[in-house]
C-alpha positions in Angstrom: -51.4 -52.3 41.2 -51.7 -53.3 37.9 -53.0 -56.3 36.7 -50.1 -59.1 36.1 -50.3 -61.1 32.4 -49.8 -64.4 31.5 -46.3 -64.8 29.7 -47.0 -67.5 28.3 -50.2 -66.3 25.8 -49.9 -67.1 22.4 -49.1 -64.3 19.8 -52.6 -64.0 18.6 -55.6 -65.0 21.1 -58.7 -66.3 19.0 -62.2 -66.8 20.6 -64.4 -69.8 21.3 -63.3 -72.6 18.7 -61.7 -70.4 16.8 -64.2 -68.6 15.3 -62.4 -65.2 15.2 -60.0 -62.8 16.5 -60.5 -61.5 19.6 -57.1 -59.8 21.2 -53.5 -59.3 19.6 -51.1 -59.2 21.8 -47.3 -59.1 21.5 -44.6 -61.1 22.8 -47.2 -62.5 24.8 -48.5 -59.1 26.4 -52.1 -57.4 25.3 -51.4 -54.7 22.6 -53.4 -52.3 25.0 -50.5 -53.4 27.6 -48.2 -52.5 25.1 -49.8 -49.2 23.9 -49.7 -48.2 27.3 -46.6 -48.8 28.5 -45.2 -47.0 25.0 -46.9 -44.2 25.6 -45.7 -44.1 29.7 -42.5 -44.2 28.4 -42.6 -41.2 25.5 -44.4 -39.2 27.8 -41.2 -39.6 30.7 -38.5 -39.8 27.4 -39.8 -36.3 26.1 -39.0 -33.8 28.3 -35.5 -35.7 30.0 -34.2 -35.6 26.3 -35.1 -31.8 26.4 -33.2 -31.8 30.0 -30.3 -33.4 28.9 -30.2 -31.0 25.8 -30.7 -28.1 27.5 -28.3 -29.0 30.0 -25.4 -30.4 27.6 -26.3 -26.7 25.9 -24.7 -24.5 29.1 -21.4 -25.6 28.3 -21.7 -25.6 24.8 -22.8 -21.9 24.9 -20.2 -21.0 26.7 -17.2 -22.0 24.7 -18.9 -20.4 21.6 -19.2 -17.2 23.3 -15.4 -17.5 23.9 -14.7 -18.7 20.8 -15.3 -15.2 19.8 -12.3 -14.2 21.8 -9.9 -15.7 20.1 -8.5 -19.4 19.1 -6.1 -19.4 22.3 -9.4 -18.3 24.5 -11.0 -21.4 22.5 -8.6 -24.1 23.3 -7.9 -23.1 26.8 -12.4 -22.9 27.5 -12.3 -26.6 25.6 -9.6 -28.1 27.2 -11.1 -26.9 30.6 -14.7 -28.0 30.1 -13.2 -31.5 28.9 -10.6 -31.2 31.9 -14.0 -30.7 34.2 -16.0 -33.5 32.4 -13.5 -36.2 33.0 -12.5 -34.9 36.3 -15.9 -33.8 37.9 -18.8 -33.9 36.1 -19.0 -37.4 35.2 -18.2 -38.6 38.4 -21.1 -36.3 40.3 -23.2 -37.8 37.2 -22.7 -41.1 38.0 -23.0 -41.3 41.7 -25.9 -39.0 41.6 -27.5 -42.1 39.5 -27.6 -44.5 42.4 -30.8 -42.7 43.2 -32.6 -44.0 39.7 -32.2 -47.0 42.0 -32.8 -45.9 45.6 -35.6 -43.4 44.7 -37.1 -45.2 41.4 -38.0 -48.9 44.4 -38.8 -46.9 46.8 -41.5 -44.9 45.2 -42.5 -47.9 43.5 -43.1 -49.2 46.9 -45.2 -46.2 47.9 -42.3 -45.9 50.7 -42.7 -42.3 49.7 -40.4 -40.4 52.7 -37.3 -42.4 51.5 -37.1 -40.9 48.4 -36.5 -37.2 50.7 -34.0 -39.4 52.9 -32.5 -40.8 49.9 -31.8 -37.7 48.2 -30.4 -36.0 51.1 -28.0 -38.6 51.5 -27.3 -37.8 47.6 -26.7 -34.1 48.2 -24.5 -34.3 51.2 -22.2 -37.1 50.2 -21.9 -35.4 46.4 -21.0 -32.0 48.2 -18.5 -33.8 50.3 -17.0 -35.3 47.3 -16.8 -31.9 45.5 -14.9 -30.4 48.2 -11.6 -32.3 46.4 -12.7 -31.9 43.2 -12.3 -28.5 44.1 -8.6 -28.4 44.8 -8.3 -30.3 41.8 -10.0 -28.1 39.5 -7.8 -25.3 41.4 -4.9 -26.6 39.8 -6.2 -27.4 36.4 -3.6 -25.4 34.7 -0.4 -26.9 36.6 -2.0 -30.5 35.9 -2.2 -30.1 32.1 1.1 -28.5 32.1 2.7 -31.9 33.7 0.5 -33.7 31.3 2.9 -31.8 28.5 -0.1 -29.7 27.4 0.7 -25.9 25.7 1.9 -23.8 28.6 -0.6 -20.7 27.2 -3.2 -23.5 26.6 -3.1 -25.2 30.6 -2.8 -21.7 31.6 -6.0 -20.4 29.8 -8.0 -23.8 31.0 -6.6 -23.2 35.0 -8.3 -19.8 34.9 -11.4 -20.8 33.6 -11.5 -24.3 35.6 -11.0 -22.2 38.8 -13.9 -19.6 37.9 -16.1 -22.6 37.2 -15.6 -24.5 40.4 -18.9 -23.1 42.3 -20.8 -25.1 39.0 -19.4 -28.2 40.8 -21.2 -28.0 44.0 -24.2 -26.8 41.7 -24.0 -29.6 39.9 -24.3 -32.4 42.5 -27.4 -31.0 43.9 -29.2 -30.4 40.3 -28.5 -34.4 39.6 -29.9 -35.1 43.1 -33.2 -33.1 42.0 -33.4 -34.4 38.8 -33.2 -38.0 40.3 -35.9 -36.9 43.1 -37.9 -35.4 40.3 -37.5 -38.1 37.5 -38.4 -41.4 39.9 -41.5 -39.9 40.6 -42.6 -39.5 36.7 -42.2 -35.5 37.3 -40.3 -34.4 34.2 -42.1 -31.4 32.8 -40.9 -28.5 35.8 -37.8 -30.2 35.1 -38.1 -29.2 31.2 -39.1 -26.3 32.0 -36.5 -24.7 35.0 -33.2 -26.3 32.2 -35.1 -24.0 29.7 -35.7 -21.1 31.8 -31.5 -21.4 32.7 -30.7 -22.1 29.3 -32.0 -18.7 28.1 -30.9 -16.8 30.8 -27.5 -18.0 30.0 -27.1 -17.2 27.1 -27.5 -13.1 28.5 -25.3 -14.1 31.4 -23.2 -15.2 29.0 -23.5 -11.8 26.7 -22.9 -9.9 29.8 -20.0 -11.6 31.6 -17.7 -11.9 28.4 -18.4 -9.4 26.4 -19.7 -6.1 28.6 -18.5 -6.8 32.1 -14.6 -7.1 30.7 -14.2 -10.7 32.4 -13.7 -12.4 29.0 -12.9 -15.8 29.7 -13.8 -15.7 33.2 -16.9 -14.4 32.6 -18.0 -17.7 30.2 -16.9 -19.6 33.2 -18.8 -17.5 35.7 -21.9 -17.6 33.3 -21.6 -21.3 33.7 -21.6 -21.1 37.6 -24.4 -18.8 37.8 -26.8 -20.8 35.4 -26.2 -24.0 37.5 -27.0 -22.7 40.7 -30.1 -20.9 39.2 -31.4 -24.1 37.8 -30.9 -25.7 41.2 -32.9 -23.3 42.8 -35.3 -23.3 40.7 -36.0 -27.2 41.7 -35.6 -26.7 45.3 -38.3 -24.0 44.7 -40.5 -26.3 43.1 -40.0 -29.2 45.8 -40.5 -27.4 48.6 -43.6 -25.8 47.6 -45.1 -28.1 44.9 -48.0 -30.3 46.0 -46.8 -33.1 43.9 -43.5 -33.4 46.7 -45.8 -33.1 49.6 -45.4 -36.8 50.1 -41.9 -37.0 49.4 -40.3 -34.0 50.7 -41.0 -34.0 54.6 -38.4 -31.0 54.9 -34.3 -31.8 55.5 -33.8 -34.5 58.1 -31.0 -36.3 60.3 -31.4 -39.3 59.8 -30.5 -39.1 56.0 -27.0 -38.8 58.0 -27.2 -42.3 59.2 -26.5 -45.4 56.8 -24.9 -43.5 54.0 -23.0 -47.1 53.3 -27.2 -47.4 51.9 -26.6 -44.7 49.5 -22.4 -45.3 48.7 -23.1 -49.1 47.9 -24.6 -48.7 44.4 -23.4 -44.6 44.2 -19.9 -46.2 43.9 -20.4 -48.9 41.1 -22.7 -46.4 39.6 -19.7 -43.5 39.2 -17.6 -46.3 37.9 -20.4 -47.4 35.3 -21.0 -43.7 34.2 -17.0 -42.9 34.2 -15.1 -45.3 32.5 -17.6 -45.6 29.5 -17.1 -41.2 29.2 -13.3 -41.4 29.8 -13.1 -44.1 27.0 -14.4 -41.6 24.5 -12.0 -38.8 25.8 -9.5 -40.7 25.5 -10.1 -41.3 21.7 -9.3 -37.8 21.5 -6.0 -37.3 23.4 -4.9 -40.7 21.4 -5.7 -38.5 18.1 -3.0 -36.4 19.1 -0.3 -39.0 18.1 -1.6 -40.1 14.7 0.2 -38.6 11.9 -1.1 -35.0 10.9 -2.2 -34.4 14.6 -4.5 -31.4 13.8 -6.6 -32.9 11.2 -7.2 -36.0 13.4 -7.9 -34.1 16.2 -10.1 -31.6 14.5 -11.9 -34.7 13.0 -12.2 -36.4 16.1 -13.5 -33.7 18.4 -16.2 -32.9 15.4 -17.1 -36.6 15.7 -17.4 -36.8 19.6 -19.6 -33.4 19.4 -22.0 -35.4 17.0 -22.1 -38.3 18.8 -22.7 -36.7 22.3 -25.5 -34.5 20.1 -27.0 -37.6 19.3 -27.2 -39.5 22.1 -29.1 -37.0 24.0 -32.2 -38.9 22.9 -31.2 -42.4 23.9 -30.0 -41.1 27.4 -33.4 -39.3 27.9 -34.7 -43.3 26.8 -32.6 -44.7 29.4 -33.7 -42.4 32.2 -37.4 -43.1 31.4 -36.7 -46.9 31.7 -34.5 -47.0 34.3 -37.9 -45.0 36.4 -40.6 -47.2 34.6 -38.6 -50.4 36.0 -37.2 -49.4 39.1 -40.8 -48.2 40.2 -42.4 -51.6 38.8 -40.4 -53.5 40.5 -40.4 -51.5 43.7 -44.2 -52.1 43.7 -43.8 -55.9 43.2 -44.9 -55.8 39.8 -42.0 -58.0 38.0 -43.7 -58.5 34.6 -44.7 -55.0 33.9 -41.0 -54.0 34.8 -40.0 -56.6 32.2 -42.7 -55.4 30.0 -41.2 -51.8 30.0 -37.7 -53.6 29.3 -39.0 -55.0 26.0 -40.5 -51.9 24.8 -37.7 -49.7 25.1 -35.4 -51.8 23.4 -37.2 -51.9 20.4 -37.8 -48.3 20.8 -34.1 -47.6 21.3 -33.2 -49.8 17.8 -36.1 -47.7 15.7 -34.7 -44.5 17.0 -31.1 -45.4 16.4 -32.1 -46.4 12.9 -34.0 -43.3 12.3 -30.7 -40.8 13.7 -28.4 -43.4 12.0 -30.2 -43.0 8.7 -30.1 -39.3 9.4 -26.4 -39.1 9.6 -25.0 -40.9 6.6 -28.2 -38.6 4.2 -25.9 -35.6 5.8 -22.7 -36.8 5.6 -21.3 -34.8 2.6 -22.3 -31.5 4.5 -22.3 -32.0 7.9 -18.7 -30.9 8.0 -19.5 -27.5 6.9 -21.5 -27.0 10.0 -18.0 -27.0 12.0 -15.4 -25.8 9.3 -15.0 -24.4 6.2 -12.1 -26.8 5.6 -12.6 -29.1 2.5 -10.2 -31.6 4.1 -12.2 -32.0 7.3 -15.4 -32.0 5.4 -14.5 -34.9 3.4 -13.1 -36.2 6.3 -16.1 -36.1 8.4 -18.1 -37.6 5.5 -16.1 -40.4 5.6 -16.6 -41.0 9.7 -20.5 -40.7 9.5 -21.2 -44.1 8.5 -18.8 -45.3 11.3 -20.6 -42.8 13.6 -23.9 -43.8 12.6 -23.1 -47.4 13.4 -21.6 -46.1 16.8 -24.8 -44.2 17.8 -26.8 -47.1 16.9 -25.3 -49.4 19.5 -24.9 -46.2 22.3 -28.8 -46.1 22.0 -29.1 -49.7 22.9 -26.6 -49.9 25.2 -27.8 -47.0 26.9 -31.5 -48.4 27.1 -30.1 -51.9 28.9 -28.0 -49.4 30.7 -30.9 -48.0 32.0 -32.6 -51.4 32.6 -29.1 -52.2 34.6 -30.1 -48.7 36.9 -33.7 -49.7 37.5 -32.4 -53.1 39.1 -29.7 -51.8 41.0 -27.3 -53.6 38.8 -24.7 -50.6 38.9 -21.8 -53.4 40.5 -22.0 -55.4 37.6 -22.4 -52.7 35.0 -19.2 -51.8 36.6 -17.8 -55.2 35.2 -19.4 -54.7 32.1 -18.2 -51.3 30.9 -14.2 -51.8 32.1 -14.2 -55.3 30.3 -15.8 -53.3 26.8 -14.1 -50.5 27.0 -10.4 -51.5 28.6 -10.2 -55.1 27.6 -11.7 -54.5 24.4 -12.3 -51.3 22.3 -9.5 -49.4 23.6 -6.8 -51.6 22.5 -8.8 -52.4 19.8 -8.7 -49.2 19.0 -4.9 -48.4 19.5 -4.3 -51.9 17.2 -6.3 -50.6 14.3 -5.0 -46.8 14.5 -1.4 -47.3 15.3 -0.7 -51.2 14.0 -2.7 -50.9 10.7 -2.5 -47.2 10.5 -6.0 -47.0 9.8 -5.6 -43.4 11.6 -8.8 -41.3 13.3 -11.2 -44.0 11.9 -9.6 -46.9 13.2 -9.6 -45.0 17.1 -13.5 -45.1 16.4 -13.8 -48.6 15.2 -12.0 -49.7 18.2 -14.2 -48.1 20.3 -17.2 -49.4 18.1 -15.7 -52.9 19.0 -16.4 -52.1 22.7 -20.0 -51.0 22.1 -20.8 -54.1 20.7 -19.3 -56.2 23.4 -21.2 -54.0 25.9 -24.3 -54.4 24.3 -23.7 -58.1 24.1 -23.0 -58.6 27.5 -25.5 -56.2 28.8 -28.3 -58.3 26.3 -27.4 -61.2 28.0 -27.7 -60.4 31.2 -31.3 -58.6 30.6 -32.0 -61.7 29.0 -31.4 -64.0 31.2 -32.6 -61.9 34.1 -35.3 -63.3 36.8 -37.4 -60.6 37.1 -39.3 -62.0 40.1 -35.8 -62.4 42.1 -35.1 -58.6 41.4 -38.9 -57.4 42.4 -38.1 -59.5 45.5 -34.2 -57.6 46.1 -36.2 -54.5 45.2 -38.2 -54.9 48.5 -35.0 -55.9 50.4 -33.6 -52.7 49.2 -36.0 -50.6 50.2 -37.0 -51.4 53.7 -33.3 -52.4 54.3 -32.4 -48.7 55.5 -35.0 -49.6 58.3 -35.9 -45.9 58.3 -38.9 -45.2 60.7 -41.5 -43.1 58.3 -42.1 -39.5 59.6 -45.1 -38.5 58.5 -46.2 -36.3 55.6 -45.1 -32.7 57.5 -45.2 -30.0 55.1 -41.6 -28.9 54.1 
């Protein structure tokens, strides 16, 4: 346990009378406190930025490969993957986040076989859940055809939507690893199996589209492959790892029983994770309908690429807090957990500073790195300030985000992200793009409205938080499943 501080210590501590300094320390904690806690959390933020690249990279890979196919094998592969992000991905993502929660107290708590029970409960209810995805992904072409989408376009995305629907089930169990992996601080086998699939893919890939005659399909089957090799990969490592041995007591019953435990914040947690990603999609479909549709869209796909590039980093932020202050305040430790809170925000602002800076220094060329057309160049050099503005406030939200995670918040983030998003950057964003006819730039202004109302709301609530109260729900949570502990049996 560590040792608790005194909030209330002055800024600078001085010794007997005065007489000289003896002990910085910030915002009323020790600079050692503060050194420490930094360096917890870059150590945890390294590698689950590497994860999350690596990981944001199979899909990525895939649609360049079939890029080389042709510009109809191009749009129908991007419509698809977005068709499976709205409709799948981000939904398993979100749900499987309930267990930054779940697993982040409990192993905070040193309640060590919940975090195996937990995660079972994860994989089962996420593979239920998957089982409609399916069907929906099965029909992928006939959807986007209703939706008015190109005929060849839907048909091309309901081919390779139905070749990628063994990736869903994949999916759902590699979040429910990483979860089991992350709330436990281990992050580097988790590095390291992403980057082991990521370079296999990109053979798989090779293969399947351009040897095996599969085209298309193959990208899609690549996909599949790659997900359910990084999933094994993890089970590997849990089941035979020493670091699991008191976590993993092999696969259990009575992670059957109480799944209301695990839907409570899985629920809120989808709806935190979902309506923030379909905002964004929807600036994209909304492009359509602007006055020289191509150019806007163009523009606006270029600018979601960049941002989602970008915010890799603050997302790997947000998972480290989200396991520095669920575990602190699973082990009763209420002013560390705030501690970590702190630090990461101001970690969050100099890193969005830094990328922000980044992106307007580029601006005139960054265009070229997507097309060789002069008007989208210029274009995209006029966005980049608006972008950099945008990824400043997604790092910070995604930081409190995080914070909201640790707590078990989810039900109120809930709140949060359809009053930004819905009540205010959307139509903000329809009022400046279609009322003003500020075009493409206006969508993203809009939505930059709804960041800043997120942040807002999601500072004040971290503000005004009682970090004692939540150490004490924290224990609630935990030993509310009443789960009898089975001993540490080897898996």
């Amino acid at each position: 346990m560590e040792e608790k501080t005194d909030l209330k210590q002055p800024l600078i501590s001085l010794g007997e009378g005065g007489a000289g300094i003896q002990e910085f320390t910030l915002f009323g904690w020790p600079k050692r406190d503060v050194f420490k806690e930094a360096e917890k959390q870059v150590k945890l933020a390294g590698p689950l930025i590497a994860v999350s690249l690596l990981q944001y990279c199979l899909q990525v890979i895939s649609v360049m490969y079939v890029g080389h196919l042709g510009e109809l094998s191009l749009s129908s592969a991007s419509m698809a993957t977005s068709f499976a992000g709205v409709t799948g991905f981000s939904l398993l993502l979100g749900m499987g986040s309930a267990l930054d929660t779940l697993c982040g107290q409990s192993y905070g708590a040193k309640q060590y076989h919940m975090l195996g029970i937990h995660t079972q409960r994860s994989m089962f209810v996420l593979l239920l859940v998957s089982i409609p995805l399916a069907f929906i992904w099965a029909y992928t072409g006939e959807i986007l055809g209703a939706l008015g989408q190109d005929s060849d376009i839907s048909h091309g995305a309901g081919i390779y939507a139905r070749w990628m629907i063994p990736s869903l089930f994949a999916y759902g169990l590699l979040q429910s690893h990483n979860r089991f992996l992350q709330t436990q601080n281990i992050v580097v086998p988790m590095m390291l199996s992403s980057a082991v699939t990521a370079l296999l893919h990109l053979l798989f890939c090779w293969i399947l589209v351009f040897k095996s005659g599969l085209g298309i399909r193959g990208a899609a089957l690549a996909n599949s492959i790659s997900y359910w090799i990084n999933v094994v990969l993890l089970a590997l490592y849990v089941k035979f790892s020493p670091s699991c041995k008191k976590t993993w007591s092999g696969f259990s019953m009575d992670a059957l029983h109480d799944l209301w435990h695990f839907l409570r914040l899985a629920i809120p947690s989808a709806l935190m994770v979902c309506l923030e990603f379909w905002s964004f999609e929807m600036l994209v479909l909304m492009s359509g309908l602007l006055p020289n549709p191509t150019l806007e869209t163009s523009v606006l796909s270029i600018s979601l690429n960049t941002c989602s590039m970008a915010f890799m980093i603050p997302f790997g932020l947000g998972g480290a807090i989200s396991t520095r202050v669920s575990n602190e305040l699973g082990a009763g430790q209420p002013e560390a957990a705030q501690l970590a809170a702190c630090i990461v925000v101001l970690m969050a602002i100099t890193v969005g500073v830094i990328v922000g800076s980044t992106m307007v220094i580029v601006r005139g060329i960054w265009g070229y790195a997507y097309s060789n057309e002069e008007e989208v160049v210029q274009y995209v050099a006029k966005m980049m300030p608006i972008l950099a503005a945008s990824n400043f406030m997604d790092g910070i939200q995604s930081v409190l985000s995080g914070i909201a995670r640790g707590c078990g918040w989810q039900k109120l983030g809930a709140f949060v992200n359809f009053g930004s998003y819905y009540v205010v950057g959307l139509p903000a964003s329809i009022l400046l793009a279609f009322v003003f006819h500020v075009g493409g730039k206006g969508l993203w202004m809009g939505i930059l409205c709804g960041l800043l109302a997120q942040v807002l709301l999601l500072s004040t609530i971290t503000i005004c938080t009682n970090w004692q109260e939540d150490a004490r729900k924290a224990k609630d949570r935990v030993f509310s499943s009443h789960m009898p502990e089975t001993g540490n049996m080897s898996p």
